[in-house]
N, CA, C and O atoms as a MOPAC input file, in Angstrom:
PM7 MOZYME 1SCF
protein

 N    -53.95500 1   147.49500 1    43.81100 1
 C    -55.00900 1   146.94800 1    42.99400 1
 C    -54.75800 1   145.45200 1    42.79000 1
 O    -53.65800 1   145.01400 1    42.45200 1
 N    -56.08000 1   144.51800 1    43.06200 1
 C    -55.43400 1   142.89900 1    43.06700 1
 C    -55.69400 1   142.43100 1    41.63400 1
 O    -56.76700 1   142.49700 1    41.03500 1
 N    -54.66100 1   142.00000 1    41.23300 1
 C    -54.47900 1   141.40100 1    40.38600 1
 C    -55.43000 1   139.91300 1    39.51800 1
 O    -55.51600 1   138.88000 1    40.18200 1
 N    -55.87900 1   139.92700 1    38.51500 1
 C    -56.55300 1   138.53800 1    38.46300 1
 C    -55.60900 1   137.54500 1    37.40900 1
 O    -56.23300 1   136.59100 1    36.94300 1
 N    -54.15700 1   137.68100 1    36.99000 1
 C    -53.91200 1   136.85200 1    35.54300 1
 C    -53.93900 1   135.88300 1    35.99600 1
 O    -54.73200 1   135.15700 1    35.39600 1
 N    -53.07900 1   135.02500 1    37.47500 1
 C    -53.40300 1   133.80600 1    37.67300 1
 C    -54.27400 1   133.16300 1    37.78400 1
 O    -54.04600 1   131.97300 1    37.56600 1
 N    -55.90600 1   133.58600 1    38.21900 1
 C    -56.99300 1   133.40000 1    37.87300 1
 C    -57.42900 1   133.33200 1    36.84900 1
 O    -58.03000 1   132.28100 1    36.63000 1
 N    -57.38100 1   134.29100 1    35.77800 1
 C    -57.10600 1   133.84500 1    34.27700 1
 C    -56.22800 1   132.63100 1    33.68400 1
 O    -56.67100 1   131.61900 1    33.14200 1
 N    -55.16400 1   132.89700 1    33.86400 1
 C    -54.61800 1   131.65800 1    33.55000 1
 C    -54.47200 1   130.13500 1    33.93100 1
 O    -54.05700 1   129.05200 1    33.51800 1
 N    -54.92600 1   130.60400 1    34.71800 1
 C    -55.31400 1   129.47700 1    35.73400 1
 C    -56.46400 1   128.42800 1    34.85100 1
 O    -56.33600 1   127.24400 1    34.54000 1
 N    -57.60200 1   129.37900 1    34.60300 1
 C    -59.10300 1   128.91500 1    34.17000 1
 C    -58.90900 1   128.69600 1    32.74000 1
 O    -59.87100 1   128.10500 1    32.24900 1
 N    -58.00400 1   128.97000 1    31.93000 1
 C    -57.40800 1   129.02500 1    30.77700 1
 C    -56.67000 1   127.45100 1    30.71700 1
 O    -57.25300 1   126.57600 1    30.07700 1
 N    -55.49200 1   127.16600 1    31.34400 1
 C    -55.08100 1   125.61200 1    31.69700 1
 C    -56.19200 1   124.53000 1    31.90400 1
 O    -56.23200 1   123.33200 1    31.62200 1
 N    -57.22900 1   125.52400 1    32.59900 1
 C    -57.88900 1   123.71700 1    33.46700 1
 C    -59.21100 1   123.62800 1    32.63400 1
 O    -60.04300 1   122.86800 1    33.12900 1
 N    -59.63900 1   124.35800 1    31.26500 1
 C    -60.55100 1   124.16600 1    31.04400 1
 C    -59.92300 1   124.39100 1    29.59300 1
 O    -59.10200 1   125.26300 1    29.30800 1
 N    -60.62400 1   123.15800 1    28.47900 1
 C    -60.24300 1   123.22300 1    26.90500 1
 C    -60.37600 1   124.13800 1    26.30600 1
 O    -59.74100 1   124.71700 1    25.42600 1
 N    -61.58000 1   124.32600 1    27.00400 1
 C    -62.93300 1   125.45000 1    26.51900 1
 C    -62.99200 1   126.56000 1    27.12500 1
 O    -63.88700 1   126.49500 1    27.96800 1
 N    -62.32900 1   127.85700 1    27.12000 1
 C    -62.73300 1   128.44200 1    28.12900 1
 C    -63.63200 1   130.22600 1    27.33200 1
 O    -63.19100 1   130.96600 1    26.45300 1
 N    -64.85300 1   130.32000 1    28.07900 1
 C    -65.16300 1   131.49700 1    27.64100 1
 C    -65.13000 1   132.58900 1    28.55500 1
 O    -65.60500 1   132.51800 1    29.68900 1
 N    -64.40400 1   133.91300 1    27.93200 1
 C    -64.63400 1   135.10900 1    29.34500 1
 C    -65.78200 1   135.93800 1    28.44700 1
 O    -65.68200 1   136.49300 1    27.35200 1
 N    -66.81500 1   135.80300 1    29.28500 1
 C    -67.88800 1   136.65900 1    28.77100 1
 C    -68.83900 1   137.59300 1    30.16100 1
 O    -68.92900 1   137.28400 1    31.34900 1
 N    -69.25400 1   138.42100 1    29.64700 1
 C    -69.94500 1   139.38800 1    30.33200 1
 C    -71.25700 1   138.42600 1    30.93900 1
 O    -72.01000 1   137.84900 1    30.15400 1
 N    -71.40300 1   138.34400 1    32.25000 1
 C    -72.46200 1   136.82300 1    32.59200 1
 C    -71.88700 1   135.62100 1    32.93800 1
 O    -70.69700 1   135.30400 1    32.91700 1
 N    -72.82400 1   135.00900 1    33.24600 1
 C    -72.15800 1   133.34200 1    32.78100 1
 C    -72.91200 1   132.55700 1    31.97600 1
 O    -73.67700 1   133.26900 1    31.32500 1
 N    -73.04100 1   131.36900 1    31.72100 1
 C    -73.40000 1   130.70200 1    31.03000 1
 C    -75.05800 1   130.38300 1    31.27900 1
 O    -75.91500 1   130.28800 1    30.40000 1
 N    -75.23300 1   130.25100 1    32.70600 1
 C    -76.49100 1   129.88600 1    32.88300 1
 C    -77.41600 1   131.40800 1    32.53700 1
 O    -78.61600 1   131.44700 1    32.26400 1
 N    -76.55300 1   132.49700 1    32.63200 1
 C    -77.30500 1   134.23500 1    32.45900 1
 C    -76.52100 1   135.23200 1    32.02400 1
 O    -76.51100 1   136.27000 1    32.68500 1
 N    -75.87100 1   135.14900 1    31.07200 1
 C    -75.41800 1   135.56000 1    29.82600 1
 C    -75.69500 1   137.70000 1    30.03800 1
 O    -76.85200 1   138.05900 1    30.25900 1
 N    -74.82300 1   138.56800 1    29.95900 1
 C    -75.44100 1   139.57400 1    30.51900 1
 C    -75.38200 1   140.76000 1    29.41300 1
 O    -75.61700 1   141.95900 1    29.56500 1
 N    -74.92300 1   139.91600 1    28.04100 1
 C    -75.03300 1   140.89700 1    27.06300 1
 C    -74.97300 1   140.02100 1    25.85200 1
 O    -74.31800 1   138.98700 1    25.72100 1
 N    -75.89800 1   140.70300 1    24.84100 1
 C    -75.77900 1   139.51000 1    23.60000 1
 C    -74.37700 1   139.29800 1    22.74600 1
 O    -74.84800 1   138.47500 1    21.96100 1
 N    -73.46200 1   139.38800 1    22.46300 1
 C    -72.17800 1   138.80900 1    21.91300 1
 C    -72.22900 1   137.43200 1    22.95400 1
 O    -72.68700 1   136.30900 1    22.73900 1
 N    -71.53800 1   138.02700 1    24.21500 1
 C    -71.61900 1   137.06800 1    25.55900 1
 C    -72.62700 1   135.52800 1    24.85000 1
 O    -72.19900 1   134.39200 1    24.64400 1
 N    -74.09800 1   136.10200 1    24.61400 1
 C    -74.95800 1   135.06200 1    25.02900 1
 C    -74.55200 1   134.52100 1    23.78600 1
 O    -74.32700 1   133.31100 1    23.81100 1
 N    -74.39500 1   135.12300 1    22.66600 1
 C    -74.23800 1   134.32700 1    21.11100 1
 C    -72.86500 1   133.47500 1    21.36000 1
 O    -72.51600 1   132.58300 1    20.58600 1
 N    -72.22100 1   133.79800 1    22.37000 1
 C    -71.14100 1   132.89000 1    21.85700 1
 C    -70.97500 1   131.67000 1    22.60900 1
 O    -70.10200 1   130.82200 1    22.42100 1
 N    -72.04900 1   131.65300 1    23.62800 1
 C    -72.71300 1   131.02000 1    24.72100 1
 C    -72.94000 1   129.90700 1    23.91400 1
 O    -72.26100 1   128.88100 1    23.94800 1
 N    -74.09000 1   130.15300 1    23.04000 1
 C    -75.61400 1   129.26300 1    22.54000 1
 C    -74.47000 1   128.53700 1    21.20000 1
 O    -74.93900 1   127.55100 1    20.63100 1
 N    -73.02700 1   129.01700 1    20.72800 1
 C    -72.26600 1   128.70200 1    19.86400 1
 C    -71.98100 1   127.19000 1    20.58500 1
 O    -72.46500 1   126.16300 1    20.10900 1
 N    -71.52900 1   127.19500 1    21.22900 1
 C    -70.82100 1   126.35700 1    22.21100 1
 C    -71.71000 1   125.68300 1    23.05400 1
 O    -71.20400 1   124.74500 1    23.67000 1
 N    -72.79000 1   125.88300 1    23.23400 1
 C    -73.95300 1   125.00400 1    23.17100 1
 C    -74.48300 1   124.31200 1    21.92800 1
 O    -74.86500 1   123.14200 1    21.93600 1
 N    -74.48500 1   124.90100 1    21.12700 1
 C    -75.08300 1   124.29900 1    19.74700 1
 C    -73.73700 1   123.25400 1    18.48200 1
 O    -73.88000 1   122.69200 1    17.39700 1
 N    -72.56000 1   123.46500 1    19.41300 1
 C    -71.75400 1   122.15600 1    19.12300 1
 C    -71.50500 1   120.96800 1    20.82600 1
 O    -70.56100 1   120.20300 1    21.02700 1
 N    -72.42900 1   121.17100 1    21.54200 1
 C    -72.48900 1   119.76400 1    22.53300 1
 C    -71.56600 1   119.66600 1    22.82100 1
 O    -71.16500 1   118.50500 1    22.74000 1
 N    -70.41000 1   120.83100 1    23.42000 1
 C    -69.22700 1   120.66300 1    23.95500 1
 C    -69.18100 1   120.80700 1    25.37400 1
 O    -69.56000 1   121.94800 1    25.63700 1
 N    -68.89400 1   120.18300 1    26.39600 1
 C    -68.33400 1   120.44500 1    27.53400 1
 C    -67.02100 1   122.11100 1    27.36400 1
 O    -65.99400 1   122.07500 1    26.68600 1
 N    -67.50200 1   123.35000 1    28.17800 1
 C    -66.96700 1   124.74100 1    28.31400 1
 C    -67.43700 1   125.28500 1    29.35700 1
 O    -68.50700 1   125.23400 1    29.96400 1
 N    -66.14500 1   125.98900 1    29.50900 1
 C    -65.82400 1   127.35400 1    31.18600 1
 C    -66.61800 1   128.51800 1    31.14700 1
 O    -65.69500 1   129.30000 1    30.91800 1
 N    -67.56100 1   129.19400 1    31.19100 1
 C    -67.87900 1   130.77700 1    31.07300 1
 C    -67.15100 1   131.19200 1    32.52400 1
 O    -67.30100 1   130.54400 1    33.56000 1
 N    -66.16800 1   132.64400 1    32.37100 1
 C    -65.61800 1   133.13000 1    33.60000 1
 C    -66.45600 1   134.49300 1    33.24300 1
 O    -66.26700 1   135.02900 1    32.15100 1
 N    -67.29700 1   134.99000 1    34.09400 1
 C    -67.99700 1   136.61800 1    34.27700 1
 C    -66.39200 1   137.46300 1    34.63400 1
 O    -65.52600 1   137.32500 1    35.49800 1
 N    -66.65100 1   138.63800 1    33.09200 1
 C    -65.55600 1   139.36000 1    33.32000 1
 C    -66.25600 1   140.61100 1    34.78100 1
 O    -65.57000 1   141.22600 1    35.59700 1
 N    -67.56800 1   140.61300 1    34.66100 1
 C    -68.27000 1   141.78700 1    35.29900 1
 C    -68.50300 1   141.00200 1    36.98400 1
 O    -69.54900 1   141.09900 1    37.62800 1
 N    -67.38500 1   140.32300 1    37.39600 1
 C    -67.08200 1   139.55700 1    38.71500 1
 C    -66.38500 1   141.05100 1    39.39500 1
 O    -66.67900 1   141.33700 1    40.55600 1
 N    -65.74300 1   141.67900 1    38.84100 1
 C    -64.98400 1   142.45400 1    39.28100 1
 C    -63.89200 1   144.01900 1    38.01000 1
 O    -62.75600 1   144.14100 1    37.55200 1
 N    -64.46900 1   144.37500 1    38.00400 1
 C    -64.11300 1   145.41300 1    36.97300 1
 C    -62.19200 1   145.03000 1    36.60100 1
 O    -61.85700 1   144.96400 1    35.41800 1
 N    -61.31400 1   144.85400 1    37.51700 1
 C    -59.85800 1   144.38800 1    36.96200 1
 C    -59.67300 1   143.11700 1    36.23900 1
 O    -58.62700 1   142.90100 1    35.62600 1
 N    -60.75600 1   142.16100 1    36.28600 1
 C    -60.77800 1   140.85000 1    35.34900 1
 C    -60.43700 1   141.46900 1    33.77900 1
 O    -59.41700 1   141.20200 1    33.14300 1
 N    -61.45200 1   142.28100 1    33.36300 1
 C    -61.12200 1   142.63600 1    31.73300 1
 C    -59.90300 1   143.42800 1    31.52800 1
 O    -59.22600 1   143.21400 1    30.52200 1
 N    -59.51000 1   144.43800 1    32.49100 1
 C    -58.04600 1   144.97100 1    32.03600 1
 C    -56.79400 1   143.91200 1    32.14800 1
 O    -55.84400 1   143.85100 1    31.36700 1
 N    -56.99100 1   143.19800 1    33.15700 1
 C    -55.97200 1   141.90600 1    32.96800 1
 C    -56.32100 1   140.50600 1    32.30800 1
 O    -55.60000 1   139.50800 1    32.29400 1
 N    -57.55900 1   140.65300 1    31.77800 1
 C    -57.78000 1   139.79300 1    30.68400 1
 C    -57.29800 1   140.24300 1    28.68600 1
 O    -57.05400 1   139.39100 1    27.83200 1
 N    -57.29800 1   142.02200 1    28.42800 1
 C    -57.15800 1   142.10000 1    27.82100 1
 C    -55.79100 1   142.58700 1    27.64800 1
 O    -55.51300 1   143.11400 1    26.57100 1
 N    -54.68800 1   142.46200 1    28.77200 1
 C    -53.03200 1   142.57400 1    29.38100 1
 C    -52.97700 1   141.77400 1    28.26100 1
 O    -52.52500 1   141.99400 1    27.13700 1
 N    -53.76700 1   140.34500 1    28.98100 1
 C    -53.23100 1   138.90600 1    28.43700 1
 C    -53.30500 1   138.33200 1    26.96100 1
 O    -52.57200 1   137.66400 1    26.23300 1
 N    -54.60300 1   138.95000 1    26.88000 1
 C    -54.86800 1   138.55200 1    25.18800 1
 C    -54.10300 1   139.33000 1    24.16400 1
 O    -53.60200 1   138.89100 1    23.12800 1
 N    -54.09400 1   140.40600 1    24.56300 1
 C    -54.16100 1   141.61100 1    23.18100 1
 C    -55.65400 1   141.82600 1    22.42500 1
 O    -55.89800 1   142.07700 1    21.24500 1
 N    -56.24000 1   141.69700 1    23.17500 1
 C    -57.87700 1   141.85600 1    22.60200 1
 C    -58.50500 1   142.67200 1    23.54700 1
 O    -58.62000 1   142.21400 1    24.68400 1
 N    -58.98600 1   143.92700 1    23.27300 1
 C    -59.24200 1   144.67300 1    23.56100 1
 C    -61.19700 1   144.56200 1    24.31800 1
 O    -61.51500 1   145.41400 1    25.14700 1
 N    -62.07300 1   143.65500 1    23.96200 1
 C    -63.30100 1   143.51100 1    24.27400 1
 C    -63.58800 1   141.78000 1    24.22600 1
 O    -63.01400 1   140.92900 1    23.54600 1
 N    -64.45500 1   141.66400 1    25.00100 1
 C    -65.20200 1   140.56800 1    25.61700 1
 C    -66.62600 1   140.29500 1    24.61900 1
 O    -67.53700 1   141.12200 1    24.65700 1
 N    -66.69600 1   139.39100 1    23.96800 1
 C    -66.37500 1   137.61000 1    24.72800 1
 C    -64.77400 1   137.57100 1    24.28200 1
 O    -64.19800 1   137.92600 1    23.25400 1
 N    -64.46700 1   137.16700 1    25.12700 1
 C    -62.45000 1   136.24600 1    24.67700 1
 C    -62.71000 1   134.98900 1    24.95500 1
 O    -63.05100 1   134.38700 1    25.97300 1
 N    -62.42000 1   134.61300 1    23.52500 1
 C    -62.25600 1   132.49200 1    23.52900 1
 C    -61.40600 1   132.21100 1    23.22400 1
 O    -60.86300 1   132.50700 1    22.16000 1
 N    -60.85600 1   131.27100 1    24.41700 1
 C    -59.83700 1   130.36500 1    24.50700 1
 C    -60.08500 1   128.86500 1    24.35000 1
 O    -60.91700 1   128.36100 1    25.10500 1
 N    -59.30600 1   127.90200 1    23.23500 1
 C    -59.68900 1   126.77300 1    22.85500 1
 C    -57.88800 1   126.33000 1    22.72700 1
 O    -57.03100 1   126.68400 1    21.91700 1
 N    -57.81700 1   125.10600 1    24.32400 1
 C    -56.85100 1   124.51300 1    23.85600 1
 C    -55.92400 1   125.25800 1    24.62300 1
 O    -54.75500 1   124.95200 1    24.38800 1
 N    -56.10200 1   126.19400 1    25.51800 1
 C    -54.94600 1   126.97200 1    25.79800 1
 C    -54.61000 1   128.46800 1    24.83900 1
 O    -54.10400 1   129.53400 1    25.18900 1
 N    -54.98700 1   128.13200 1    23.88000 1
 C    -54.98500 1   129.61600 1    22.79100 1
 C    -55.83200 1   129.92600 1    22.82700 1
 O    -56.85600 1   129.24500 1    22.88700 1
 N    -55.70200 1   131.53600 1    22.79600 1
 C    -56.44100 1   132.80700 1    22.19400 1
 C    -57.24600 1   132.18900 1    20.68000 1
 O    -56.49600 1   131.77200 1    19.79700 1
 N    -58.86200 1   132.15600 1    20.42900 1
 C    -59.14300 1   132.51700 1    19.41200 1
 C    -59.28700 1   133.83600 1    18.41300 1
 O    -59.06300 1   134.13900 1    17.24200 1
 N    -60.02500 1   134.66900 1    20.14400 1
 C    -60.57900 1   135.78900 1    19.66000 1
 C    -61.78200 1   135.97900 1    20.28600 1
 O    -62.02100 1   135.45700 1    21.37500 1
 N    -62.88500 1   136.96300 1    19.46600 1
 C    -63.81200 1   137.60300 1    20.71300 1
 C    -65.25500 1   137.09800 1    19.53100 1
 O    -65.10500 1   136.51400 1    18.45800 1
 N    -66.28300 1   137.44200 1    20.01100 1
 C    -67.41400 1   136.74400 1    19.23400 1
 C    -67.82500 1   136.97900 1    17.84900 1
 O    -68.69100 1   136.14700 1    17.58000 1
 N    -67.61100 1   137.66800 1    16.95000 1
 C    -67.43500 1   138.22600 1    15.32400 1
 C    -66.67000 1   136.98800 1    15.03800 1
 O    -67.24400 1   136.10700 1    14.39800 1
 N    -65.06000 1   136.75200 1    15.55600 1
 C    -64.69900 1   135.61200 1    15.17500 1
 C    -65.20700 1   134.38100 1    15.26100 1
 O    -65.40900 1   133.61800 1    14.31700 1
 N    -65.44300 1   134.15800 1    16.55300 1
 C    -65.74900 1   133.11200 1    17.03700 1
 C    -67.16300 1   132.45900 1    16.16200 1
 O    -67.06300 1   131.28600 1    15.80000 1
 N    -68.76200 1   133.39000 1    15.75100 1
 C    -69.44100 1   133.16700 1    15.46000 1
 C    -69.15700 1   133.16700 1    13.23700 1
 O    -70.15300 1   133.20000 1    12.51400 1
 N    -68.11200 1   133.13700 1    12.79800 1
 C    -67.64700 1   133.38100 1    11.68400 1
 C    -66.72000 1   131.63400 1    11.25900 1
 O    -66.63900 1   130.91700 1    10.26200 1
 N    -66.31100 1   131.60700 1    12.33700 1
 C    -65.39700 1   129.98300 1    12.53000 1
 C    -66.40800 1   128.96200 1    12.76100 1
 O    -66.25100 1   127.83400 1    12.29400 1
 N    -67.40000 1   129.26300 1    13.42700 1
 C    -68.77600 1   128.82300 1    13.49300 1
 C    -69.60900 1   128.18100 1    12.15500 1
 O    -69.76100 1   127.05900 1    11.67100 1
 N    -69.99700 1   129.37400 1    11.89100 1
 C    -69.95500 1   129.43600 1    10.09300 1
 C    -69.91600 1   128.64700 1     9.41700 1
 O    -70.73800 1   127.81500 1     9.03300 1
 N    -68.91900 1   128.84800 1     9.20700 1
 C    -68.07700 1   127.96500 1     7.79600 1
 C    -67.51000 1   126.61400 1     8.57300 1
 O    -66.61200 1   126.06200 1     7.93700 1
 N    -67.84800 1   125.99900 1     9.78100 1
 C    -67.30300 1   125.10600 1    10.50400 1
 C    -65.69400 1   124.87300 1    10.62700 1
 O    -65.19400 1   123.75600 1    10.49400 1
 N    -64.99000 1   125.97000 1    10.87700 1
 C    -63.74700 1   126.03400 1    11.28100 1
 C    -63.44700 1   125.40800 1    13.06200 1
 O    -62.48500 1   124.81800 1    13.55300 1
 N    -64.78700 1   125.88200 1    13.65800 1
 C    -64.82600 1   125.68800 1    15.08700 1
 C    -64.87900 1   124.69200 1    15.58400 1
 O    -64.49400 1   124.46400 1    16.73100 1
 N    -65.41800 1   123.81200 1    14.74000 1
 C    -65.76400 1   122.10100 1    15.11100 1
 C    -64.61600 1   121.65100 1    14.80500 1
 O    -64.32700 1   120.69100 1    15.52000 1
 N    -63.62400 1   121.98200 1    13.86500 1
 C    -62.70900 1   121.34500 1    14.05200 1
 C    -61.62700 1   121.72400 1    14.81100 1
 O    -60.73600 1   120.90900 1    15.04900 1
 N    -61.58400 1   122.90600 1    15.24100 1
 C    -61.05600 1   123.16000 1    16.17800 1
 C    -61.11100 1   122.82200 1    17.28900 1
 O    -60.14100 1   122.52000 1    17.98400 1
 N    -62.26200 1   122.82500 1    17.61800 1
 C    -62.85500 1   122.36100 1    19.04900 1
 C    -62.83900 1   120.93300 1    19.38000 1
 O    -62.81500 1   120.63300 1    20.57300 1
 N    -62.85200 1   119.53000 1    18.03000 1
 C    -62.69800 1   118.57400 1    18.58700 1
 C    -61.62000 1   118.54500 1    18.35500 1
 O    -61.35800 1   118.70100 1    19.54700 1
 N    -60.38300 1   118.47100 1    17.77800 1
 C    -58.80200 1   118.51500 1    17.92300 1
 C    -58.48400 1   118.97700 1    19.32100 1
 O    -57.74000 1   118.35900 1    20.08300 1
 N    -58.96700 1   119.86600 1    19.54500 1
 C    -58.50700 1   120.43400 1    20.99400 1
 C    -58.98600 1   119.39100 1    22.12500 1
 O    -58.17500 1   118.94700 1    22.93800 1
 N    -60.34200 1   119.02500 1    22.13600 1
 C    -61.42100 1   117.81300 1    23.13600 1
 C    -60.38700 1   116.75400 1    22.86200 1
 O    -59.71800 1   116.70800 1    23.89300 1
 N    -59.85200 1   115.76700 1    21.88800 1
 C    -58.98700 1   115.32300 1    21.49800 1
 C    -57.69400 1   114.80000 1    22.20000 1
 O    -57.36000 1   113.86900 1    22.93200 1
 N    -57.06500 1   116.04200 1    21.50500 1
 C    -55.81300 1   116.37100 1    22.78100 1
 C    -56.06200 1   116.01600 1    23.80900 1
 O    -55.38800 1   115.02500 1    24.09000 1
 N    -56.96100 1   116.42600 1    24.86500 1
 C    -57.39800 1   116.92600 1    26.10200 1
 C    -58.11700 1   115.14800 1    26.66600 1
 O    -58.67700 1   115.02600 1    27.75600 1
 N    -58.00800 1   114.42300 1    26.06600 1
 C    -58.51900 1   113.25000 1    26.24400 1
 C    -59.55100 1   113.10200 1    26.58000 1
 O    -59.76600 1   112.04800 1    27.17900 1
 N    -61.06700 1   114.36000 1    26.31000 1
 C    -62.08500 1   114.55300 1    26.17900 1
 C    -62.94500 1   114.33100 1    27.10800 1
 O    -64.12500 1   113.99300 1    27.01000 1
 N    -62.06300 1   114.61400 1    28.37000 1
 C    -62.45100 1   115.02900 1    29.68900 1
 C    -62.41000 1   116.68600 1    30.00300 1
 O    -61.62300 1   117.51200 1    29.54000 1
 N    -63.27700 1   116.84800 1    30.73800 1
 C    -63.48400 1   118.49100 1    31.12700 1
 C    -64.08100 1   118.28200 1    32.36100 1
 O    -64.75700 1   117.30100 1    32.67000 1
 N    -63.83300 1   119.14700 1    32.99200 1
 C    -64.68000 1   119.62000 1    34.53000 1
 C    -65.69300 1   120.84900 1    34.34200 1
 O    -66.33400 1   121.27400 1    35.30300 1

């Protein structure tokens, strides 16, 4: 069975922002996915969407890696946030913006 963590981790390093969601960004294939999409659209950030539904072993070795058991998984900065309940809760109360530009920041606020 082929393996995906270096592909994960991989997309995790090279992107500040990275979202694993069901879809991608331009077609989103379930609503958590799309809400956490339009999150990260609606703070004007440069971010990764990786489709866990590329290949059914992406989410078992995505959730190896996290300890999070379901998708969306956001990664900001290299860390685990969490999955979209969190993510749209940090949102909220604007925990995310500051997270997210500390991290852009760091990152010398370049992205691919």
């Amino acid at each position: 069975m082929e393996s995906f963590t270096e592909d994960i981790q991989k997309a995790i390093a090279e992107n500040t922002i990275c979202l694993f969601t069901k879809g991608t960004r331009e077609f989103p294939r379930c609503g958590f996915s799309h809400r956490v999409i339009e999150v990260f659209k609606a703070l004007d950030v440069p971010f990764h969407t990786y489709d866990v539904l590329a290949h059914p072993q992406i989410r078992q070795d995505l959730s190896a890696l996290s300890g999070w058991p379901t998708t969306p998984q956001v990664f900001i900065g290299g860390e685990f946030i969490g999955g979209g309940d969190v993510v749209w809760e940090m949102f909220q109360n604007g925990e995310l913006r500051s997270l997210v530009d500390e991290a852009l920041a760091r990152a010398g606020g370049s992205e691919s």
